[in-house]
Legacy VTK file of the C-alpha trace (Angstrom):
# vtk DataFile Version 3.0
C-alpha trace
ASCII
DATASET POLYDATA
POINTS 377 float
-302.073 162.955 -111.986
-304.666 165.296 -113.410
-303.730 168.747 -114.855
-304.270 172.135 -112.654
-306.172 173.038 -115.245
-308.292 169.794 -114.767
-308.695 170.085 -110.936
-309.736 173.588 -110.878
-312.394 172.463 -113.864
-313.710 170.208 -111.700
-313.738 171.885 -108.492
-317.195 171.388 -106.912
-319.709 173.680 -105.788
-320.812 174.781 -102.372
-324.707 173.733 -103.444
-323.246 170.249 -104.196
-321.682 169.989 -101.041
-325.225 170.408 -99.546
-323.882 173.201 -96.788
-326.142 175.704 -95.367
-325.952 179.224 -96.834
-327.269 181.166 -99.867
-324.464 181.173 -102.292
-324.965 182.213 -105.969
-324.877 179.526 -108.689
-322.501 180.470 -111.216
-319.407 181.866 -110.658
-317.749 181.787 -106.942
-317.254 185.277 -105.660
-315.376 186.621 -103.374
-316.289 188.217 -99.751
-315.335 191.492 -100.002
-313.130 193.448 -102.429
-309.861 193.567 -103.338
-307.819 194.901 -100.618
-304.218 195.546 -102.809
-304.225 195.530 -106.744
-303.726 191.690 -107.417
-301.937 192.053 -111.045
-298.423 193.480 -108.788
-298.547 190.201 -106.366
-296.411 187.483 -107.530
-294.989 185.563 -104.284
-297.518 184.757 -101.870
-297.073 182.582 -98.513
-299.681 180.479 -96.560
-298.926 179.571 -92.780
-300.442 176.689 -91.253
-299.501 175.025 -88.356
-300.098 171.907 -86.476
-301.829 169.126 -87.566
-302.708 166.559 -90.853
-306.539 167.727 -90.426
-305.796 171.311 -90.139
-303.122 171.608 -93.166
-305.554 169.160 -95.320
-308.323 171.770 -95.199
-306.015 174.596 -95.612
-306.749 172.926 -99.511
-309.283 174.630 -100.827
-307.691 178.250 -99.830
-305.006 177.072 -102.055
-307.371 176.064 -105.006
-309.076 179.320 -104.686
-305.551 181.217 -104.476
-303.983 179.428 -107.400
-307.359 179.752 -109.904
-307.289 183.317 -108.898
-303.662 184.228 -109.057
-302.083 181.942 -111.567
-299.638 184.227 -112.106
-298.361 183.956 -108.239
-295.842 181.587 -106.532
-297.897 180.215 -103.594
-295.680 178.949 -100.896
-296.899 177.049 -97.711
-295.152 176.702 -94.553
-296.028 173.748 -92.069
-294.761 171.840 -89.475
-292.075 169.304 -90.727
-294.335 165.844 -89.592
-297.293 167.088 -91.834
-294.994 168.747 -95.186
-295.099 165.298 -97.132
-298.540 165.938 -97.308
-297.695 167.767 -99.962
-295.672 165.824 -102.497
-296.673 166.364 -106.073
-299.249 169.330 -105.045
-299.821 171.256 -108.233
-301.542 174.232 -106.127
-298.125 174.738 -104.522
-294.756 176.175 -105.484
-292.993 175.263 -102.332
-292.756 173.832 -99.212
-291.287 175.211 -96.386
-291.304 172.904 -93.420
-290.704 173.836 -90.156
-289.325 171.781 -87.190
-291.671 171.254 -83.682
-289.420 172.218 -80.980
-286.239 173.889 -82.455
-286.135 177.716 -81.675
-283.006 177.627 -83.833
-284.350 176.301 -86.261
-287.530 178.729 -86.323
-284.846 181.782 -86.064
-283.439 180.813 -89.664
-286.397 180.325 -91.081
-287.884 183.404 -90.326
-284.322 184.733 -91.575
-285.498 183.004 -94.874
-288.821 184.200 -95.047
-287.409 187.545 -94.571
-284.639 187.426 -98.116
-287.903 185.723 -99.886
-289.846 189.211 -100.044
-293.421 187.960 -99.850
-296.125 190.194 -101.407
-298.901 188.496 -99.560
-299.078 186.562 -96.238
-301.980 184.873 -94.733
-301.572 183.829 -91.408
-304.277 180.649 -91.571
-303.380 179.597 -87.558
-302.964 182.076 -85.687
-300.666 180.957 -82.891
-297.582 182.737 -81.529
-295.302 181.036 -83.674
-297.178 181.180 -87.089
-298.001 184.948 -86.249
-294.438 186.036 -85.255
-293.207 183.958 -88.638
-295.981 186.156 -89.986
-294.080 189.424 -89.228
-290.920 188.255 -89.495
-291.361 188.412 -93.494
-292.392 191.883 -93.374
-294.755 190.874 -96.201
-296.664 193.774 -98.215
-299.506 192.730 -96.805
-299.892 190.394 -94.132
-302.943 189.008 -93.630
-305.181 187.367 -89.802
-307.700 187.706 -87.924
-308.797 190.298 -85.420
-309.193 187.840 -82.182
-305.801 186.258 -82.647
-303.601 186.833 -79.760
-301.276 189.311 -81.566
-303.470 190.801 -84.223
-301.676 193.744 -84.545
-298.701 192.409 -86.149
-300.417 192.312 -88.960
-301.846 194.832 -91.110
-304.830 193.461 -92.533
-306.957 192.453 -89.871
-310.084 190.548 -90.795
-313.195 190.898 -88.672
-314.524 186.873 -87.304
-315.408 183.999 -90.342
-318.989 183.690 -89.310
-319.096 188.092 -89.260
-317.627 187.884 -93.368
-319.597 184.927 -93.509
-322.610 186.484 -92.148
-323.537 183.004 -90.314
-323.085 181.872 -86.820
-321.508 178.205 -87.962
-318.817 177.125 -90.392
-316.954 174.476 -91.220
-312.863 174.523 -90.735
-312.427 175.043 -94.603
-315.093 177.915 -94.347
-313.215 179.888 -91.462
-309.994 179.402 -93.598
-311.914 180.599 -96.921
-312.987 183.751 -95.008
-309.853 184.922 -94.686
-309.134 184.277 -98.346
-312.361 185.795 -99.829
-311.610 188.857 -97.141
-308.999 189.797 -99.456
-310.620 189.800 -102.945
-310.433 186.578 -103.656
-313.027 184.145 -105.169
-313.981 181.668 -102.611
-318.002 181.310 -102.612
-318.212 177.947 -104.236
-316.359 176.771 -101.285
-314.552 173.350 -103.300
-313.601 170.299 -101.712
-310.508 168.920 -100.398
-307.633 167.357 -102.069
-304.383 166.152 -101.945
-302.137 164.468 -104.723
-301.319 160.915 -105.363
-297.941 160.670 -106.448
-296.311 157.863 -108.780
-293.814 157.118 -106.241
-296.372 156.788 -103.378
-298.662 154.546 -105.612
-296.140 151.896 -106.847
-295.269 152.088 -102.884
-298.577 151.093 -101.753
-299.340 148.511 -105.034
-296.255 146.709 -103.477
-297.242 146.310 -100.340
-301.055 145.277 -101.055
-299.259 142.641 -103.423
-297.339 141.188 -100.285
-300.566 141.291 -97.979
-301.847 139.410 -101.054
-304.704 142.078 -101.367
-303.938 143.580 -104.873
-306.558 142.632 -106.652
-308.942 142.350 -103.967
-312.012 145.209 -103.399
-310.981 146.452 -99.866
-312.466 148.901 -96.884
-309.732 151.010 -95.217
-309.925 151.270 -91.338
-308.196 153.292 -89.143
-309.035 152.555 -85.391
-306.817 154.973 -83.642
-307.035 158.641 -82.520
-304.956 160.663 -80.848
-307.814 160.883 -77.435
-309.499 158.826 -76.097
-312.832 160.494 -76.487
-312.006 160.130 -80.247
-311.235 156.868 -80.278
-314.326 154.318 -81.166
-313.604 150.690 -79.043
-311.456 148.201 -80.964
-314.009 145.420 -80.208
-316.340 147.627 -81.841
-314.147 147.865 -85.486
-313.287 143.992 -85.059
-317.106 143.571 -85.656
-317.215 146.427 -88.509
-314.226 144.771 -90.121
-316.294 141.157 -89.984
-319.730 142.925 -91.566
-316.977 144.360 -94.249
-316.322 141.056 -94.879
-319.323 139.727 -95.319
-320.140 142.384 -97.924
-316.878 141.106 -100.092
-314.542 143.975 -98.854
-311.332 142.924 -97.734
-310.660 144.466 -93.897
-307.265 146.531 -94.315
-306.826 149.024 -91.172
-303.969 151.202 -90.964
-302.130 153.139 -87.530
-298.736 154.870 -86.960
-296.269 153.199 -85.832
-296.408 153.644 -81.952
-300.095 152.481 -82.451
-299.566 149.265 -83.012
-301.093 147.820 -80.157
-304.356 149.150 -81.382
-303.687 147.100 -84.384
-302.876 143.883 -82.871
-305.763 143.719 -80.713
-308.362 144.831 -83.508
-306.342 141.862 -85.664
-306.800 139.440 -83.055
-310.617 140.371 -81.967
-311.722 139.752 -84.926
-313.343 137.059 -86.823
-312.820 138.093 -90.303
-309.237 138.004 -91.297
-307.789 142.027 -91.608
-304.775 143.224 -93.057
-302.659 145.952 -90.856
-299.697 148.098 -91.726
-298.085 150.106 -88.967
-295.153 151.544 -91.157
-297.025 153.778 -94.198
-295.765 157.334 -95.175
-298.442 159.956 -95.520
-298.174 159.720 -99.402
-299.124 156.527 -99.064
-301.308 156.740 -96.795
-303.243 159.400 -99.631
-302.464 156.806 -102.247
-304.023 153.650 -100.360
-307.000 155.612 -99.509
-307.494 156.929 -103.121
-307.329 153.024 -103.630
-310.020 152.069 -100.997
-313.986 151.395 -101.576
-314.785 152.869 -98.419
-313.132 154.751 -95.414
-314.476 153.934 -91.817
-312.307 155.477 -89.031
-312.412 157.781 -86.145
-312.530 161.672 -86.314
-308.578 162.143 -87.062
-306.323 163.484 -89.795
-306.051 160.075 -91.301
-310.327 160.614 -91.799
-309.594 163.746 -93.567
-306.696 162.761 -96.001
-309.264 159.952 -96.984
-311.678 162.359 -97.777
-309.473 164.907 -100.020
-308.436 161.347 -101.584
-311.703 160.839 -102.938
-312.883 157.833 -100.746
-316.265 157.480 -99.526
-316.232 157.988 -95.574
-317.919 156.681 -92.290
-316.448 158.820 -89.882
-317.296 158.157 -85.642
-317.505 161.395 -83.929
-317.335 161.704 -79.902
-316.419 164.996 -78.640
-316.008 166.950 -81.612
-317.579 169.721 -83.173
-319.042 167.826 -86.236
-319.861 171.048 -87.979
-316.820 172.149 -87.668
-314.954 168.851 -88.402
-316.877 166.523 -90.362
-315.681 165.366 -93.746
-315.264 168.603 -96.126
-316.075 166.632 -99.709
-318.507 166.189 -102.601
-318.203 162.008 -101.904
-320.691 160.136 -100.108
-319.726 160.457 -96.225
-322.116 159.704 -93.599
-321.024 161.072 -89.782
-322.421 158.396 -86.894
-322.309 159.571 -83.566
-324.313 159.571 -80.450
-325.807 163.055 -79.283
-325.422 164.065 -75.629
-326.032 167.542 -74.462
-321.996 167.777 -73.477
-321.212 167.947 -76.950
-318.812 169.384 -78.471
-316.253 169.771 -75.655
-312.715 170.584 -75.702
-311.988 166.627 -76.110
-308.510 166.749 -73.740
-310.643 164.526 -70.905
-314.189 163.654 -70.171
-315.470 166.367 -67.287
-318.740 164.161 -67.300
-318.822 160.921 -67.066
-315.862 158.488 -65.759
-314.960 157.262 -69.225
-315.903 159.014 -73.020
-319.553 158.129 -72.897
-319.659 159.923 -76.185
-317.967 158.055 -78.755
-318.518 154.737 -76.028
-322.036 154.679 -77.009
-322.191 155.003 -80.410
-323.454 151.065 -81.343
-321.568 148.871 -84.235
-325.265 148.498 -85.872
-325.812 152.735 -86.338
-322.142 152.375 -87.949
-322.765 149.348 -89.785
-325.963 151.145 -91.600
-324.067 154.030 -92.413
-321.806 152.040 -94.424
-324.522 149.968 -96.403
-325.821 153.217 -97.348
-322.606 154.489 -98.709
-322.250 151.489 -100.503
-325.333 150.934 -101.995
LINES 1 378
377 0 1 2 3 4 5 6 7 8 9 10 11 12 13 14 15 16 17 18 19 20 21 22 23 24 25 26 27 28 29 30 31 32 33 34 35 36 37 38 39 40 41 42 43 44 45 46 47 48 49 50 51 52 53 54 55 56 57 58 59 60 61 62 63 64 65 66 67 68 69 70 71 72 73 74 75 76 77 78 79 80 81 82 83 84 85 86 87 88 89 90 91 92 93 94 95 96 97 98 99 100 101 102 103 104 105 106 107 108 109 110 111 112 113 114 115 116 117 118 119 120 121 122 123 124 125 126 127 128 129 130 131 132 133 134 135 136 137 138 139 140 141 142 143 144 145 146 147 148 149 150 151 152 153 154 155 156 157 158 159 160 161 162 163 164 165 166 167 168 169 170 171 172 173 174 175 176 177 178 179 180 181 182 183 184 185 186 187 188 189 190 191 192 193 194 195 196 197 198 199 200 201 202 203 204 205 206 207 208 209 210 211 212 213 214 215 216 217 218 219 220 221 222 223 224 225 226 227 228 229 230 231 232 233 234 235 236 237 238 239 240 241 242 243 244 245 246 247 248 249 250 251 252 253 254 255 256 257 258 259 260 261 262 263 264 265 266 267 268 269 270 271 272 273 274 275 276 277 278 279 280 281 282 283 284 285 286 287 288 289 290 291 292 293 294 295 296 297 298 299 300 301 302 303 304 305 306 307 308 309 310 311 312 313 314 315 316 317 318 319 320 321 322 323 324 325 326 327 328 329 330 331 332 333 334 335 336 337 338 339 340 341 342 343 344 345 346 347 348 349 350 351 352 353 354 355 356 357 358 359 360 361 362 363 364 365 366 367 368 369 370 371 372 373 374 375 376
């Protein structure tokens, strides 16, 4: 595992990235200036809520944090599913997880966050429960933006990411950095993603290649689930990626959850090219195998973004999503295929258009398949 010293070293710049926006080459800045004298701030919390995708590019808010405060306890507090994200992180102190649907549970840990005496709370989600959480620490300084629902219970309220910004589109990790850089803090370089591999989740996953007889085999991860359907690329479609991957001399390996496992067994059996599937891998592993892989190809899901902050190169189908927003946030080569229609983005719940996801339905196996000879070459 490298040093913090090492990752923060190595943290790349926004210009390498190859994002729009005129950011100054040498040292990152910050947004706006100090709003509390930094050197008294020594326990600082970060709330954010929901999903793998969202907490993975809550990452570079914590590099920036953690170079800038080294002095400071950074806590993060996330949903109990997504905390083993986490494992090993050396820009985090703690962990608090919180459960989905237990209001008793939520009750004591606000209780907690109360007794821990936070200096500094950013409030990266903005929902009722992350902003009530929020107050209940009666931080110093509690930190969101204007437009969420109950602004007012905090008092620092930042003005819209594309206003600090001063540009109408950002990425996820840019909104998130606003609210950083709001505050004093250096964010301008705008670094990548990452998440740790740890020794236990390694030896895990060097086990189970070993049984699927793939450890010393080169091999292309695939994950051909999402959690919508106008997310989700046709399995047909990934039995004929995994078959090209093949033919290249990468071993097919695809990976789903548990209660996708039908999505598995019918990408397994469509194709022609023999592919490895595991339904039953922890999200440390999951981190670990894709640090492991040659290439990621997958839908737009949280699975797509812990390959990213793992360092794999990426081939990422879009449908309905925002791709600006969403697409791979690292310095890697990554290549987004997806078809354009003029209904894009859309809220991605249903398809209002067309009787099935004509989006990420039309999106052909050769546009994909070129992608990923271009990442490989």
């Amino acid at each position: 595992m490298n040093s913090l010293r090492q990752i923060i070293e190595s943290s790349p710049s926004a210009r390498h990235l190859g994002f729009a926006g005129n950011l100054r080459n040498d040292e990152p800045q910050s947004l706006a200036p100090a709003r509390w004298d930094w050197s008294g701030v020594h326990n600082v919390l970060v709330v954010r809520m929901r999903s793998i995708g969202d907490s993975v590019l809550m990452t570079p808010s914590l590099l920036a944090l953690k170079r800038f405060a080294p002095h400071a306890r950074i806590h993060v507090l996330l949903e109990d599913w997504v905390a083993p994200l986490f494992e090993g992180s050396e820009l985090i102190d703690r962990v608090i997880s919180i459960p989905r649907h237990s209001n008793s549970a939520r009750a004591r840990i606000a209780r907690e966050l109360h007794r821990s005496k936070y200096d500094v709370v950013y409030n990266l989600h903005g929902g009722t429960t992350a902003t009530f959480l929020t107050r209940a620490t009666g931080a110093t300084h509690r930190v969101g933006f204007r437009n969420y629902q109950y602004a007012r219970l905090h008092n620092h309220v930042a003005p819209p990411a594309t206003e600090i910004w001063q540009r109408a589109m950002l990425h996820s990790v840019e909104q998130q950095l606003a609210l950083i850089g709001w505050t004093g803090v250096p964010v301008t370089d705008r670094p990548a993603t990452q998440l740790p591999v740890t020794d236990k989740a390694a030896a895990l996953v060097a086990a189970k290649l070993s049984s699927a007889n793939v450890a010393d085999e080169p091999f292309a991860l695939i994950h051909p689930a999402a959690a919508l359907a106008t997310k989700q690329w046709a399995t047909q479609n990934f039995a004929r990626v995994a078959e090209e991957l093949s033919a290249r001399g990468l071993k097919p390996l695809a990976i789903v959850s548990g209660t996708e496992r039908q999505v598995l067994d019918s990408l397994v059996k469509e194709s022609n090219a023999p592919v490895v599937g595991l339904d039953d891998l922890t999200l440390p592993e999951v981190t670990a195998l894709a640090a492991r892989a040659q290439l990621f190809v997958g839908n737009d899901s949280g699975i797509a973004h812990i390959a990213a902050a793992a360092g794999a190169r990426c081939v990422v189908i879009f449908g309905s999503s925002n791709v600006a927003h969403w697409r791979p946030w690292t310095t890697n080569p990554n290549e987004v295929v997806r078809e354009e229609m003029p209904c894009q983005p859309c809220h991605g719940y249903f398809c209002a258009q067309f009787e099935r996801p004509e989006c990420i339905m039309r999106v052909p196996v050769e546009r994909v398949v070129a992608a990923i000879d271009r990442i490989l070459t």
